[in-house]
LOTI-783704 format. One record per residue: residue in three letters; x, y, z of N, C-alpha, C, O, CB in turn. Coordinates in steps of 0.02 Angstrom, whole numbers, plus 50000, padded with zeros to 5 digits. Glycine has a CB too. Layout:
<sites>
ALAXYZXYZXYZXYZXYZ...
</sites>
This chain:
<sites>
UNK500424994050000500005000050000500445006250000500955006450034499525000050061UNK500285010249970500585016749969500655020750031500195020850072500255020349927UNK501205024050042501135029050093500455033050081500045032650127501775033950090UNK500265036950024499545040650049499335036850088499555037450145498965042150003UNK498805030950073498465025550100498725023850177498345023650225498565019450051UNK499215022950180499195022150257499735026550303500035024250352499335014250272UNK499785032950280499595040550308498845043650326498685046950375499825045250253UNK498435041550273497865042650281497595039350355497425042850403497565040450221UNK497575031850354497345027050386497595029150480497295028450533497675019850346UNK498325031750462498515034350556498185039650574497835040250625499335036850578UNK498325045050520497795049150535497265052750566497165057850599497695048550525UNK496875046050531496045045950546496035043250621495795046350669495545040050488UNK496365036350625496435032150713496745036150761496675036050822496955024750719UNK497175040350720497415045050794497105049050816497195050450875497945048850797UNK496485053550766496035056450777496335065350757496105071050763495805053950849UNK497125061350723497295071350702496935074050648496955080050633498155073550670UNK496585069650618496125072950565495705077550593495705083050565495705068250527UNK495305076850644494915082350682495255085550710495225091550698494465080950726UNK495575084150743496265087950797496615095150760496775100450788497075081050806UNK496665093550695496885099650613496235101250580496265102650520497445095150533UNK495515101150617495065104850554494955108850519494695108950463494715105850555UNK495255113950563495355120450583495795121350522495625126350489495655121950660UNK496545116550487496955117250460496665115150393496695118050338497465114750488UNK496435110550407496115108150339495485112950309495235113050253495815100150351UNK495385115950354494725120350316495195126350284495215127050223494005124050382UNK495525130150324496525134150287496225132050226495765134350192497625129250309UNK496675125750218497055123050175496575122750112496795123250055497335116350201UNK495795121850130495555121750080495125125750073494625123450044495425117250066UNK495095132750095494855140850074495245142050039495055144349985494825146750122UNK496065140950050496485143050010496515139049935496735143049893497085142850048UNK496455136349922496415130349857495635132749841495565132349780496535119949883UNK495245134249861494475138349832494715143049800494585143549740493905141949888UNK495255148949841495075154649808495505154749734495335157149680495225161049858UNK496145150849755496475151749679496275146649641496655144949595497255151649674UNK495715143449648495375139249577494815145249555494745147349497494865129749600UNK494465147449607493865154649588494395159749524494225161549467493655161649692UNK494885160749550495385166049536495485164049477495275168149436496005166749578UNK495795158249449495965154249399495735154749341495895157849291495895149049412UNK495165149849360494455147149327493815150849331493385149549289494275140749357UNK493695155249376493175157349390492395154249449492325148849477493105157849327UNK492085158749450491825155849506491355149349500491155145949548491485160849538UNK491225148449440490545141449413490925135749399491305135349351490025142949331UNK490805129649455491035123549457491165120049381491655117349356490555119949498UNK490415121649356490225118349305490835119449243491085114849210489485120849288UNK490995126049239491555126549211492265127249227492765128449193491455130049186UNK492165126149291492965127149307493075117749340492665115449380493155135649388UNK493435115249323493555108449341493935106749405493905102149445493905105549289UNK494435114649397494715113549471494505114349535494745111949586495145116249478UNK493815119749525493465121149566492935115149604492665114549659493215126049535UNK492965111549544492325105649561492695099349594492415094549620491865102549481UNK493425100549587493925095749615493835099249694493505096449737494815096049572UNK494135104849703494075106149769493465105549806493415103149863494265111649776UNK492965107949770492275107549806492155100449844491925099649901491665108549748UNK492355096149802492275088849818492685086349886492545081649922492545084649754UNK493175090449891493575089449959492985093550007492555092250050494505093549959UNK493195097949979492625103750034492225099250067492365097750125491995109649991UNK491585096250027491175091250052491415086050095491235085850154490925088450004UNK491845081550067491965077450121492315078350185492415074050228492215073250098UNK492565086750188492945087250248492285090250293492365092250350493695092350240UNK491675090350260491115095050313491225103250304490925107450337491295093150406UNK491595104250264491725113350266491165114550259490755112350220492165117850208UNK491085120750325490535124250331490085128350239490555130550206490885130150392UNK489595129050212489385131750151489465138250161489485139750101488725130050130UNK489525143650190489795147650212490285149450189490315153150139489835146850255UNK491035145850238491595146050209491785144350159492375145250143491865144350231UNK491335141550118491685140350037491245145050007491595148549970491655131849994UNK490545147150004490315153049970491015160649980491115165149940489435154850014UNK491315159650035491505167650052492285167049994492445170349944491715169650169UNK492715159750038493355156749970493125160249909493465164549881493345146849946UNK492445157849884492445158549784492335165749805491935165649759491645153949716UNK492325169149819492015176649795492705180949801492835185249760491305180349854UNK493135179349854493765182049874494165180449808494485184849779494065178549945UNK494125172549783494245170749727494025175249661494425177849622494005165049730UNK493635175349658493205180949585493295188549598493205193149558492175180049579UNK493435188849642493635199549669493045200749712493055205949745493585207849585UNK492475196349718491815200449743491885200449823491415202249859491035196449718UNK492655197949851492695198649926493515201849920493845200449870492565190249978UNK493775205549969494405206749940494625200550004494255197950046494755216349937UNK495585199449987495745193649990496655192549975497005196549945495235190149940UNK496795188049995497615187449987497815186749931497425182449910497935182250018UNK498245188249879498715184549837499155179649860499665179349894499095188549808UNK498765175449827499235167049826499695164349767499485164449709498675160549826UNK500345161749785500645159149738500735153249744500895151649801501115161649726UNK500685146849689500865141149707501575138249667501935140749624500245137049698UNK501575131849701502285128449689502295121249703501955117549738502835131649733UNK502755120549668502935112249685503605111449713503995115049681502925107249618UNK503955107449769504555106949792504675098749780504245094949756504595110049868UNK505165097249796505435089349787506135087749841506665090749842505705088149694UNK505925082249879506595082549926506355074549930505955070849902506655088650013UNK506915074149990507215066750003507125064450079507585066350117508055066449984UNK506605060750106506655060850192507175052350217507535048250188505545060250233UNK506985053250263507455045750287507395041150256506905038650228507335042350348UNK508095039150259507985031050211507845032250137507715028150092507235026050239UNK507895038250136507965038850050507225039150043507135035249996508385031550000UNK506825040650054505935042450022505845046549981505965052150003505405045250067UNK505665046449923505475052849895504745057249938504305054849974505295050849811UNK504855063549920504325067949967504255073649896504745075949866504735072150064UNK503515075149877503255080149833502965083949885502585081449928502765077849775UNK503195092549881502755094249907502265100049859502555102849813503045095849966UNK501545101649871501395105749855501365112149883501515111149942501075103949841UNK501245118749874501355125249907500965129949898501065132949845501885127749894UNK500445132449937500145138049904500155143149945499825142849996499515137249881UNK500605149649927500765153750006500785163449960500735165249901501945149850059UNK500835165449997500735173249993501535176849987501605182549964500285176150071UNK502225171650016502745173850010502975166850001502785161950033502995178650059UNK503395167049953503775160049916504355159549972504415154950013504165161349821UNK504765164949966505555163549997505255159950084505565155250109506185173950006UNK504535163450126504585162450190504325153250170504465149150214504035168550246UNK504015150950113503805143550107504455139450096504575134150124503265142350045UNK504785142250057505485137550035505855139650113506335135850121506045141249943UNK505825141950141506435141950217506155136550250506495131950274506445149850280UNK505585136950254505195133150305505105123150292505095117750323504375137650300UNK505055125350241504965117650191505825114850211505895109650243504795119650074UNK506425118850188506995116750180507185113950258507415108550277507425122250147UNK506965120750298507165119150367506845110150387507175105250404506775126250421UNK506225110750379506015104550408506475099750360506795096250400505135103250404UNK506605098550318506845093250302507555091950336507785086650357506835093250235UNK507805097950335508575097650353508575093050423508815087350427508935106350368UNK508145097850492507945095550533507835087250539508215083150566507505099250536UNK507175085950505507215079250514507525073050453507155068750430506535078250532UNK508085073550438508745070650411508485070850348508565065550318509045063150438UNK508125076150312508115074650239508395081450215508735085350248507325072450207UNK508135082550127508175086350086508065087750036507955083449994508395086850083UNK508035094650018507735097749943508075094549900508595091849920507825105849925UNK507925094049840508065091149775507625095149729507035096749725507925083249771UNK508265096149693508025097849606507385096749584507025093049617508395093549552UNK507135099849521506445100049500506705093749450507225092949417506075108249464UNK506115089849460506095082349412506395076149451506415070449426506625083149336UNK506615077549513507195074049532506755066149583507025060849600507815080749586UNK506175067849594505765063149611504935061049589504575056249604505815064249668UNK504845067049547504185068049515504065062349450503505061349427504155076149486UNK504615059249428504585053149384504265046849415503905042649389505285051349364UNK504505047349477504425038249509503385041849530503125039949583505285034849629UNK503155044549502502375046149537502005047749486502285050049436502285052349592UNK501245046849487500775049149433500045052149450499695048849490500685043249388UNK499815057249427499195060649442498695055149456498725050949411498965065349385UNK498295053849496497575049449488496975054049530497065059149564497675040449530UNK496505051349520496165053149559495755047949610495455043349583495855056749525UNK495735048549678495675045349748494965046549766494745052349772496185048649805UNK494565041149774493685042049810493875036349870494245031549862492795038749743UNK493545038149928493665034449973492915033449972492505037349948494075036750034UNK492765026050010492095023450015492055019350077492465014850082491915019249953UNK491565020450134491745016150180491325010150176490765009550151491735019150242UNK491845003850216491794998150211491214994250181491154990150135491904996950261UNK490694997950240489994997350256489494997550203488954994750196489825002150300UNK489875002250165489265003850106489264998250053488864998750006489395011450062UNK489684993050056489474985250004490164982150032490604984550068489434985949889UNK490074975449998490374970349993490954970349951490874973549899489994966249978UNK491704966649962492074967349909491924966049859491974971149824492494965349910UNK491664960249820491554958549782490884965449722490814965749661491444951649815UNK490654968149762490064974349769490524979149728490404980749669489804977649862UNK491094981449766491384988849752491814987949681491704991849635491934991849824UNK492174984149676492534980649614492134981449550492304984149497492644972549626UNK491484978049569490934979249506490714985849502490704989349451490264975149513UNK490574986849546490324994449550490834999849508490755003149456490304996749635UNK491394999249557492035005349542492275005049462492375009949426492845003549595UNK492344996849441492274997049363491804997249329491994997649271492474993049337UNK491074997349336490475001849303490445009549295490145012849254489895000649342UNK490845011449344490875017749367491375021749311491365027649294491145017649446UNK491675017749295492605020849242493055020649294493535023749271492715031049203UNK493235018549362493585018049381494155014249368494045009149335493385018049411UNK494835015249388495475010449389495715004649395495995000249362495725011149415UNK495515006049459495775001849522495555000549581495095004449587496235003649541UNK495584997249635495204996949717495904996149758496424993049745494554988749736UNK495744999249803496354994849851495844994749920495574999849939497305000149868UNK495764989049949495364984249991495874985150067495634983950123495334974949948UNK496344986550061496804983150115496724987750173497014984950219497624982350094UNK496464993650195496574999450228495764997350277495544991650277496655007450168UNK495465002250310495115001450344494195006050280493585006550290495535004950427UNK494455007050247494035008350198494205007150121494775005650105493885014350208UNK493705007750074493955005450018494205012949969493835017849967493325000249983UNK494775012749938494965017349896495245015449809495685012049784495475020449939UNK494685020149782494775019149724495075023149686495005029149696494355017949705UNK495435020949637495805026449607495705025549520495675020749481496665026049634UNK495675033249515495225034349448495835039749411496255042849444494275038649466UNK495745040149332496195043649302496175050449307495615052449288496215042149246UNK496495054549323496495062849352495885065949314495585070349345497305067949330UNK495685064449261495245067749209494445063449238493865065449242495585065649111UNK494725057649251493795053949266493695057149332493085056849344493665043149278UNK493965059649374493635058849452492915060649476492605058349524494015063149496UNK492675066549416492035068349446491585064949423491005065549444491845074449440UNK491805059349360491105056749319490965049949362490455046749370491225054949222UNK491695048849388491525041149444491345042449511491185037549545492205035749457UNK491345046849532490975049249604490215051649576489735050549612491455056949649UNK490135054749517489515055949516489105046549491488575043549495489425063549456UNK489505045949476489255035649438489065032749511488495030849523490245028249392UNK489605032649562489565028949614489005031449657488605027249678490185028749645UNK488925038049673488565041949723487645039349676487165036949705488925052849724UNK487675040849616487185038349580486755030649584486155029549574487465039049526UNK487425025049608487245017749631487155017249706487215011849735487825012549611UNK486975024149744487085023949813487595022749868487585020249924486795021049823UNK487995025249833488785023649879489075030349891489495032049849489465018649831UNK488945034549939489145038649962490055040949972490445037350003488775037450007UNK490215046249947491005044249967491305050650019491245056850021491565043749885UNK491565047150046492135050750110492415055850103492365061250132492705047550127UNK492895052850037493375058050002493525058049936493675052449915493965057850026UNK493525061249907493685063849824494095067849815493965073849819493195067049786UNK494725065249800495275073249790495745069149724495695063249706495995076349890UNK496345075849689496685071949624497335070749695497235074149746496945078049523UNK497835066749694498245062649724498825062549677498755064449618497945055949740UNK499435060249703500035058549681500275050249696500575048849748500485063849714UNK500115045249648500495038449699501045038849654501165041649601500085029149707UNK501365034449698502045030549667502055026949638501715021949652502425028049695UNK502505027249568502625020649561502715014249571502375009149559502785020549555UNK503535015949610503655011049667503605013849731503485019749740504285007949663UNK503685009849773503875013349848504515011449877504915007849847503355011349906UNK504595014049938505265013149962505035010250027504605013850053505745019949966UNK505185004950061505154999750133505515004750184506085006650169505674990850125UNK505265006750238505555008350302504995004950346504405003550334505685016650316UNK505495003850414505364999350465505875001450534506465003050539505494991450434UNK505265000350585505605000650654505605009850650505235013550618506514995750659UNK506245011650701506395019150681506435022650626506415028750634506855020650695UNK506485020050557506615024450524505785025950508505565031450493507155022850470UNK505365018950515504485020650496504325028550542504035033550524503815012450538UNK504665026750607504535033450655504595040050617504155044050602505075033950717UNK505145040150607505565044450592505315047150507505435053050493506325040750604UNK505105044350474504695044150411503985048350442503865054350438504535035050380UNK503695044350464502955048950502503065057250525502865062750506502715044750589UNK503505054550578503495060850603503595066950533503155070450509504105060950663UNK504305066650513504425070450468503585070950409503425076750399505175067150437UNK503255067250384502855070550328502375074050386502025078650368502435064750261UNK502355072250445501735077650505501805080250531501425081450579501375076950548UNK502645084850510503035092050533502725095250455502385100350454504155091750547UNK502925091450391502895093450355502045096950324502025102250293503275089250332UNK501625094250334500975094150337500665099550389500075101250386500805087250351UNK501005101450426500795106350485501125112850468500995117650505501055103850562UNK501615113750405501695118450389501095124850364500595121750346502065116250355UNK500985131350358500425131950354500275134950265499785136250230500235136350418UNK500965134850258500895136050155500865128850121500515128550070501785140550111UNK501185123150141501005116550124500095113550137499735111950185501545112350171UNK500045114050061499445109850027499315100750043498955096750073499615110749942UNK499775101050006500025091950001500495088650019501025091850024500115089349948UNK500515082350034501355080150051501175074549993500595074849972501675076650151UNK501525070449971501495065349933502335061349941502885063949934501245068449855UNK502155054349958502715050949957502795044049946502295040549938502945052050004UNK503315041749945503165033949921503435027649974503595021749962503585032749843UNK503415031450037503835025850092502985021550080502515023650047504185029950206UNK503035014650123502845007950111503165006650205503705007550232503315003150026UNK502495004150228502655003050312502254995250318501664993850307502195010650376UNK502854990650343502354984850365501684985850408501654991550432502744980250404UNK501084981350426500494980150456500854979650510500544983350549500034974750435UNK501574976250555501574977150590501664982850624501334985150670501714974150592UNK502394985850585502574991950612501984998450614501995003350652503174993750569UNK501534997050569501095000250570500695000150639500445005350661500814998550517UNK500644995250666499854992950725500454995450769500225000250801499384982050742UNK501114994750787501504996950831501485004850838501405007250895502114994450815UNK501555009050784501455015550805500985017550826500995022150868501545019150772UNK500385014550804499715016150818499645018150893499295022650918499265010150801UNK500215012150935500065014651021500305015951038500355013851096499925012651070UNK500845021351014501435027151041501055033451014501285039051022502365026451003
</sites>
């Protein structure tokens, strides 16, 4: 399983997903206003907008706070200038780490990004220098409950979906960056409600850490993630079930 997948999965059991709502709602006013800004304020035509919206939803963002995002977005609220970016570095044990960036001052995001890595034994790298071993998809999460394996497989490929991956504590499907909204609207249409809908970065391959360095891997992408101009983290470490159930109770 991919690091997303079971980054996601500690997450949720540790309960920092609520613990950061507050961050995640940030994180995604800010990604409203420069898709409004972009694209403009109508979902229907802006694709990136209908990408974010879809997070919006599954994170519970207040309707409110995303009506006020698009308008700040379109000029009809005034509002920050945002710039975005992509960075690329290296954490323990050799991991590749993508990050995304969307911040108001570049130089204070690149100090901050560099510092943490330095800090916890990694580093920046060149543009291209890990963005090969990864590929755009797009990610619907579905919980367990709502069918049977055998159920979601049929379903997710009626749908135009990819792929399933079964192994996590919910089911995640992954769809080509361009299908995501026509297979959440397919699935939600067969009664399968979804969690989460966002476009994603997996890996190719992944890279195995275990014991301390799994530690030491975590921690670092949830310094990195608490940054407050970092969007995304994306990486390709790979953590055994055990080492996994072991952090779970530290």
């Amino acid at each position: 399983m991919s690091g997303h997948s079971k980054w996601s999965t500690i997450k949720r059991k540790k309960g920092a997903a609520d613990a950061k709502r507050g961050k995640v709602f940030s994180r995604l006013a800010k990604e409203i206003v420069m898709a409004a800004k972009m694209g403009g304020g109508d979902p229907d035509g802006n694709p990136r907008l209908r990408t974010v919206l879809l997070a919006a939803r599954g994170a519970n963002m207040p309707k409110d706070n995303v009506e006020k995002a698009i308008k700040k977005g379109t000029g009809e609220l005034p509002g920050v200038t945002y710039e975005e970016g992509r960075y690329e570095g290296y954490g323990p044990n050799g991991i590749a780490i993508i990050l995304d960036i969307l911040t108001d001052n570049k130089n204070r995001a690149v100090a901050e990004v560099r510092h943490a890595l330095t800090k916890h034994h990694g580093s920046l790298a060149e543009n291209g220098a890990v963005t090969w071993n990864f590929e755009s998809k797009g990610m619907v999460a579905i919980a367990k409950s709502a069918c049977s394996e055998d159920d979601i497989f049929e379903k997710a490929i009626e749908a135009g979906a990819e792929d399933v991956d079964t192994e996590g504590d919910r089911y995640e499907i992954t769809t080509g960056p361009q299908d995501l909204h026509a297979v959440v609207e397919a699935l939600e249409g067969m009664g399968l409600a979804t969690e989460e809908a966002n476009l994603t970065m997996l890996p190719k391959n992944t890279q195995k850490v275990e014991g301390n360095q799994a530690a030491a891997v975590l921690k670092l992408i949830d310094v990195l993630e608490d940054l407050d101009d970092v969007q995304n983290v994306y990486s390709n470490f790979d953590i055994s079930d055990e080492d996994l159930a072991a952090l779970m109770e530290t």
